[in-house]
C-alpha positions in Angstrom: 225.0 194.0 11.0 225.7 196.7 14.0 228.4 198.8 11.8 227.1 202.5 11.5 224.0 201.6 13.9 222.7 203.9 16.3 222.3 201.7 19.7 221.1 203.6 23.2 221.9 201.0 26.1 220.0 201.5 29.0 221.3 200.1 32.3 219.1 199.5 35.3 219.9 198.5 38.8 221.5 195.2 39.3 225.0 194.0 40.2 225.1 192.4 36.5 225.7 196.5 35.3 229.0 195.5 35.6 228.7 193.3 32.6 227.3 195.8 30.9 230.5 197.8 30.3 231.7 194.6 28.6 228.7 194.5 26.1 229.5 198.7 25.4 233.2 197.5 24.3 231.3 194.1 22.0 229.1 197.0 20.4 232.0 199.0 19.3 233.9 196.6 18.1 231.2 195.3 15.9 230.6 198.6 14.9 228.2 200.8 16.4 227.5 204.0 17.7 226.7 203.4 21.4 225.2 206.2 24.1 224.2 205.2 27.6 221.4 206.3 29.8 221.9 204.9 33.2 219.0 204.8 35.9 220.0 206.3 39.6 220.4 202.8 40.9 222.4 201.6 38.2 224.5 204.1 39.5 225.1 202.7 42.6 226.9 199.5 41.2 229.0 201.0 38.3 229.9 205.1 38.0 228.7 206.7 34.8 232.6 207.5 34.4 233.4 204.5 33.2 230.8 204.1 30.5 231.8 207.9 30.0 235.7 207.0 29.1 234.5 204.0 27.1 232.4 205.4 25.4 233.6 209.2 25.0 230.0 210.5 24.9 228.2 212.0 27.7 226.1 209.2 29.7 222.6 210.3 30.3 221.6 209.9 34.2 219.0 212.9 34.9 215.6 213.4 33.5 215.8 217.1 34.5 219.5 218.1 34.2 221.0 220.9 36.4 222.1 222.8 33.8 219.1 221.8 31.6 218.9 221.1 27.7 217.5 222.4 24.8 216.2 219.1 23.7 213.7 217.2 25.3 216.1 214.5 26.5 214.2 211.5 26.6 212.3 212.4 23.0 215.7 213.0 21.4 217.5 209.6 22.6 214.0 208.2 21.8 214.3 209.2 18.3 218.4 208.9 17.7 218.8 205.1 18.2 217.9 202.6 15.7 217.8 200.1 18.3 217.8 199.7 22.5 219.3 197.4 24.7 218.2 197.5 28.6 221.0 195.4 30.0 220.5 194.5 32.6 216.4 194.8 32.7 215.3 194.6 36.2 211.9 193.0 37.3 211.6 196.9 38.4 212.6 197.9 34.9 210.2 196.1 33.3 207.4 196.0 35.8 207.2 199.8 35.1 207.8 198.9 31.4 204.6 196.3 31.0 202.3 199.6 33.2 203.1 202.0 31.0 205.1 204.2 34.0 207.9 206.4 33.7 209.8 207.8 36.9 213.5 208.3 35.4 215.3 209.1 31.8 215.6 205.3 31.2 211.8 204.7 31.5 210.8 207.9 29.6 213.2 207.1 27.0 211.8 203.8 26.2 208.0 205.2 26.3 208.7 207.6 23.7 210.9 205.2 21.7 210.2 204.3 17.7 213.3 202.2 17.9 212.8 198.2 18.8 213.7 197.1 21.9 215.9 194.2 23.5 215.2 193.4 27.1 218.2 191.3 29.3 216.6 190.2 32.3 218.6 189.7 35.5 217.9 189.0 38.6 217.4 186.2 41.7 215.4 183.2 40.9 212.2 183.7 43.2 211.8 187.1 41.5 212.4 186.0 38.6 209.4 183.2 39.2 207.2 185.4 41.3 203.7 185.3 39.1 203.3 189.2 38.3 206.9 189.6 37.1 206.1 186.7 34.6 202.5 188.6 33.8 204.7 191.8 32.9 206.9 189.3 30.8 204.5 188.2 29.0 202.8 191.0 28.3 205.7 192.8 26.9 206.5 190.1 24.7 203.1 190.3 23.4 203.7 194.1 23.3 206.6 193.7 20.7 209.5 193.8 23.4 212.2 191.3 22.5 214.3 189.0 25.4 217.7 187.6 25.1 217.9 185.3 28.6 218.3 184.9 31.2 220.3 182.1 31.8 221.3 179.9 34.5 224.0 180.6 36.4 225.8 181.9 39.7 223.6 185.0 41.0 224.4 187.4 43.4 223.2 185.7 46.2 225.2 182.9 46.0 222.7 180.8 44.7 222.4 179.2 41.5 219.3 178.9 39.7 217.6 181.1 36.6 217.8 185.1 36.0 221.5 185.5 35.5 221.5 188.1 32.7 223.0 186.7 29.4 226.3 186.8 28.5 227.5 190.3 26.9 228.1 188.3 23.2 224.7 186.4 23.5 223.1 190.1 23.6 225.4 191.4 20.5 224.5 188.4 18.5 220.5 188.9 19.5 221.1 192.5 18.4 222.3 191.9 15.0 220.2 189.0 14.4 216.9 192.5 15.5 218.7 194.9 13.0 219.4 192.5 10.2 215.9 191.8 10.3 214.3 195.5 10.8 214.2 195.9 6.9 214.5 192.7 5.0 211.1 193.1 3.8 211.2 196.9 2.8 209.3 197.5 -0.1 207.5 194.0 0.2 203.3 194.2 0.1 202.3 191.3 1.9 199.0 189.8 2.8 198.3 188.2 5.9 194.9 186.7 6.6 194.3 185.6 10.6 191.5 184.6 12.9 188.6 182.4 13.5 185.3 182.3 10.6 181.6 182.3 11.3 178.5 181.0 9.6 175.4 182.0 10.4 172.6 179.6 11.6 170.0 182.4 12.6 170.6 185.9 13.7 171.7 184.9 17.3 173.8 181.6 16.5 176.9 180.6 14.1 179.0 177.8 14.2 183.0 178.6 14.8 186.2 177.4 15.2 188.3 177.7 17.9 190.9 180.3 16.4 191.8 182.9 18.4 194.2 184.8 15.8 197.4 185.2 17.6 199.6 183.0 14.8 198.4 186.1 12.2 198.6 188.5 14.4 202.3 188.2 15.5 203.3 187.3 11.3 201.6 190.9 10.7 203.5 192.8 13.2 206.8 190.8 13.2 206.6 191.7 9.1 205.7 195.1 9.5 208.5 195.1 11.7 210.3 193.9 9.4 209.9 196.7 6.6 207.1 195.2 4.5 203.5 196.9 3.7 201.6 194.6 5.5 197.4 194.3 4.7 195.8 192.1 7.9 192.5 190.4 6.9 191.3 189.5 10.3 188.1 187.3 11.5 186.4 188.1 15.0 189.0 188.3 17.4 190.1 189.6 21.0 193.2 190.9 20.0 194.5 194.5 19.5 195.7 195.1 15.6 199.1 195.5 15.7 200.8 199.1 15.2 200.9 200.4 12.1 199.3 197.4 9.8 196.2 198.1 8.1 193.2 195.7 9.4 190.1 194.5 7.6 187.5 193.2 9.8 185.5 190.0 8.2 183.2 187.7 9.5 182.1 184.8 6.7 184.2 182.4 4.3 182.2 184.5 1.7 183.7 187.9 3.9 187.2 186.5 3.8 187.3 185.3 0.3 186.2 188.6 -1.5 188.9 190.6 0.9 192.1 188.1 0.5 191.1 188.5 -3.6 191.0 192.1 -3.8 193.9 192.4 -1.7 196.0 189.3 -3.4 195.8 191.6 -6.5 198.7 193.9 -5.5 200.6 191.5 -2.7 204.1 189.9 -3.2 203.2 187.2 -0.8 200.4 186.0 0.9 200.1 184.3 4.2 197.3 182.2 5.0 196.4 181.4 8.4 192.5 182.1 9.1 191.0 179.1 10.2 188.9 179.2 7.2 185.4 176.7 8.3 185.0 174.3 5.6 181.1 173.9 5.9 178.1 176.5 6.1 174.7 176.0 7.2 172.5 174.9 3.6 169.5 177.3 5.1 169.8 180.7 7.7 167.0 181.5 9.4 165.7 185.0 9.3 164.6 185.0 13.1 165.8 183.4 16.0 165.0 179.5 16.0 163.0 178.3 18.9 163.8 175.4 21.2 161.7 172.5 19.8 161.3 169.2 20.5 162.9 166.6 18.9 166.3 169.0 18.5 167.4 170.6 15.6 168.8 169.5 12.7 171.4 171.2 10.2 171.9 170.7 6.8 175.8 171.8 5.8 177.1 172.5 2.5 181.1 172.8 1.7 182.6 176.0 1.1 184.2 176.6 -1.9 188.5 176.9 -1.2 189.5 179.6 -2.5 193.0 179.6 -1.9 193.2 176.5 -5.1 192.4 179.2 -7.6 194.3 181.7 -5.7 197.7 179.2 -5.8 197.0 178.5 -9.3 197.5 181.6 -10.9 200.0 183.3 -8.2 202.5 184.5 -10.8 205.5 185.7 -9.1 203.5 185.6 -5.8 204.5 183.5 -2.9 202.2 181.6 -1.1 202.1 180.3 2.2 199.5 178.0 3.7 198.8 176.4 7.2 197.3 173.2 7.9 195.7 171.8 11.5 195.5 168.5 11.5 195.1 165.5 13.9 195.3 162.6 12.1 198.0 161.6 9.1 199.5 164.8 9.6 202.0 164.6 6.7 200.3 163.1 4.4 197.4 165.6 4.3 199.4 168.3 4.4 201.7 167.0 1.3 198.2 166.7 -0.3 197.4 170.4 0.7 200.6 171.5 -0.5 200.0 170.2 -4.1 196.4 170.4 -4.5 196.7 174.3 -3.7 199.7 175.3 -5.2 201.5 176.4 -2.0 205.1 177.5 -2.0 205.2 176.3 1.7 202.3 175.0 3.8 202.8 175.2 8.2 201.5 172.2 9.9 199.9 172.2 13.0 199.6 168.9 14.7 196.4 169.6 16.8 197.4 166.9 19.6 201.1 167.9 20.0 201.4 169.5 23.6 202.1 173.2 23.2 200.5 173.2 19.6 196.9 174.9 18.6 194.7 177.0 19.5 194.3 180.0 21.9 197.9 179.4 23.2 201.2 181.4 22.6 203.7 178.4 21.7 203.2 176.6 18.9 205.2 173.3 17.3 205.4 173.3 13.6 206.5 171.7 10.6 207.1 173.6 7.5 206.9 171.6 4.3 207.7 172.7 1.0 207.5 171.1 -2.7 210.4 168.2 -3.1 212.1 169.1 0.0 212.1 167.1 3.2 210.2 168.2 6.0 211.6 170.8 8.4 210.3 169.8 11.8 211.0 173.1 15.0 211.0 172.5 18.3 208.3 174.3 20.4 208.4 178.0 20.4 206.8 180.8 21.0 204.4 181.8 18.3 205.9 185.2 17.6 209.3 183.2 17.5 207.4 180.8 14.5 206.6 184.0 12.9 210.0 185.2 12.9 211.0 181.9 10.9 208.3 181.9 8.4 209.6 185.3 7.5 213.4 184.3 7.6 212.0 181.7 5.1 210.1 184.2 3.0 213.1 186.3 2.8 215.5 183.8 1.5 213.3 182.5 -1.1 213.0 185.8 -2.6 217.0 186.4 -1.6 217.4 182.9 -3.3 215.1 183.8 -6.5 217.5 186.9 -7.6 221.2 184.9 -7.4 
């Protein structure tokens, strides 16, 4: 996967640098074209020399070089690798990462990156547990940076406990696994509805659900990633659209249905995840209804599934559904699955810890016509979205042998 690749490896200050000159060697042999940028405290535990002779390219140390450059340094390195490993990523590293701040090449580099990037953690225990190093964590997950580790281990202190950095062939193997997947859906137009729905009671209230649309929202960008043309049909939401995925806002069943047809038209695949409310209000009141008396009562009429018709006459298309369920879990998904035509249907068990809405793991089963469920462990929801597409990309890999 790494032969011919362009990989810039950052290395920040921590005593596991020294590993890091292992990983360099694991990246050649597998294949790829490796530069180092090296922060001044990196520095301190391993000379650029030695990445210099292994490497036998200059190793970037100095956002404004004594004898200066032409290019705008951290632009260019930006721009030349196809992918970036910071190894090891301090909680410094990545605290200035997750701000947005940039005080030295290796931070200025990764700013202007279009590259993805793998973070390797490293570092004692406590830091790694303190609360606003696992804020920045979390936030560049959610901001498309990839981790591999850390483990535990033997740290510098002595100690054992979490934050050793992982092993140099761990981070290879998470590298190939980021640039086999950049462009496995290249040329792929695929629809991906996410999201919560509203009806309308009067002009002030609706009734919801409790979707927040982070399931849809990491399936869009993880596929855009990923190569593919990706259209985002999103109900009312909190979250920012992904980069470079086209969004159309909707509000109603009505809203969601007429943009998932028009869109289905041109798709390879489509991805279903709104929480798509299965009732709407009979009447909506023009003005606001006033507190009465004897409480209010609603009259609610099924909306009409769309996705049935939509599975029914797919053609070529692949079509993925999700279910959220709490009771008989299996067998009204298996009914899902057949009475809609899916190609795969995701099931949500509503009651499983870790599962459901407004959080970022999720615990899944993916189901598919005459095979036997295929239960995963909990994982993060971006990590679910990675294997939906791994299983969208085989079934189309499958459907040309």
């Amino acid at each position: 996967m790494l032969t011919g690749k362009r990989i810039l490896l950052g290395v920040s200050g921590g005593i596991a640098a020294y590993k890091s000159v292992f990983l360099l060697r694991l990246l050649q042999n597998a294949g790829a074209e490796v530069r180092v940028v090296m922060t001044p405290a990196a520095q301190k535990f391993v000379q650029p020399l030695t990445f210099e002779a292994l490497s036998h390219h200059r190793v970037y140390t100095d956002l404004f070089p004594s004898d200066g450059d032409p290019d705008v340094i951290h632009v260019h390195l930006g721009k030349w690798a196809d992918l970036i490993i910071v190894a090891p990523a301090t909680a410094n590293c990545m605290g200035k990462l997750a701000q947005g701040l940039a005080d030295d090449l290796l931070t200025c580099a990764l700013l202007a990156a279009e590259a993805p990037v793998l973070l390797a953690p490293a570092m004692e225990t406590q830091m790694w547990e303190r609360g606003a190093v696992r804020q920045n964590i979390e936030f560049l997950k959610k901001d498309g940076y990839r981790m591999v580790g850390p483990g535990t281990g033997l740290l510098a202190s002595g100690a054992e406990g979490m934050g050793r950095m992982a092993e140099p062939h761990e981070i290879v193997d998470e590298a190939s696994s980021m640039i086999g997947a950049t462009q496995s859906l290249a040329g792929k137009r695929i629809v991906v509805t996410a999201g919560r729905t509203e009806q309308p009671i009067d002009p002030v209230r609706f009734i919801t659900n409790r979707s927040t649309g982070k399931m849809g929202y990491a399936i869009a960008e993880k596929a855009h990633r990923r190569g593919a043309d990706v259209a985002l049909i999103s109900g009312p939401t909190e979250l920012t659209a992904p980069a470079g995925v086209q969004v159309e806002s909707i509000r109603t069943v009505a809203d969601l249905k007429a943009a998932t047809v028009r869109a289905y038209q041109h798709a390879d695949a489509l991805i279903m995840t709104a929480a798509v409310l299965d009732f709407r209000p009979e009447h909506v009141s023009e003005s606001k209804i006033k507190k009465r008396d004897g409480g209010l009562s609603l009259h609610l009429l099924p909306n009409e599934d769309f996705l049935i018709p939509l599975g029914q006459n797919k053609g070529e298309r692949v079509v993925i559904g999700f279910a959220m369920e709490t009771d008989h879990a299996l067998e009204n998904a298996h009914k899902k699955l057949h009475e809609k035509n899916l190609d795969l249907i995701v099931l949500n068990e509503l009651n499983v810890e870790g599962a459901g809405f407004g959080v970022d793991t999720n615990v899944v089963t993916f189901i598919e016509p005459h095979r036997e469920p295929v239960a995963l462990p909990l994982m993060s929801k971006r990590d679910v979205a990675d294997r939906i597409l791994d299983w969208l990309v085989s079934r189309w890999e499958n459907a040309h042998e």
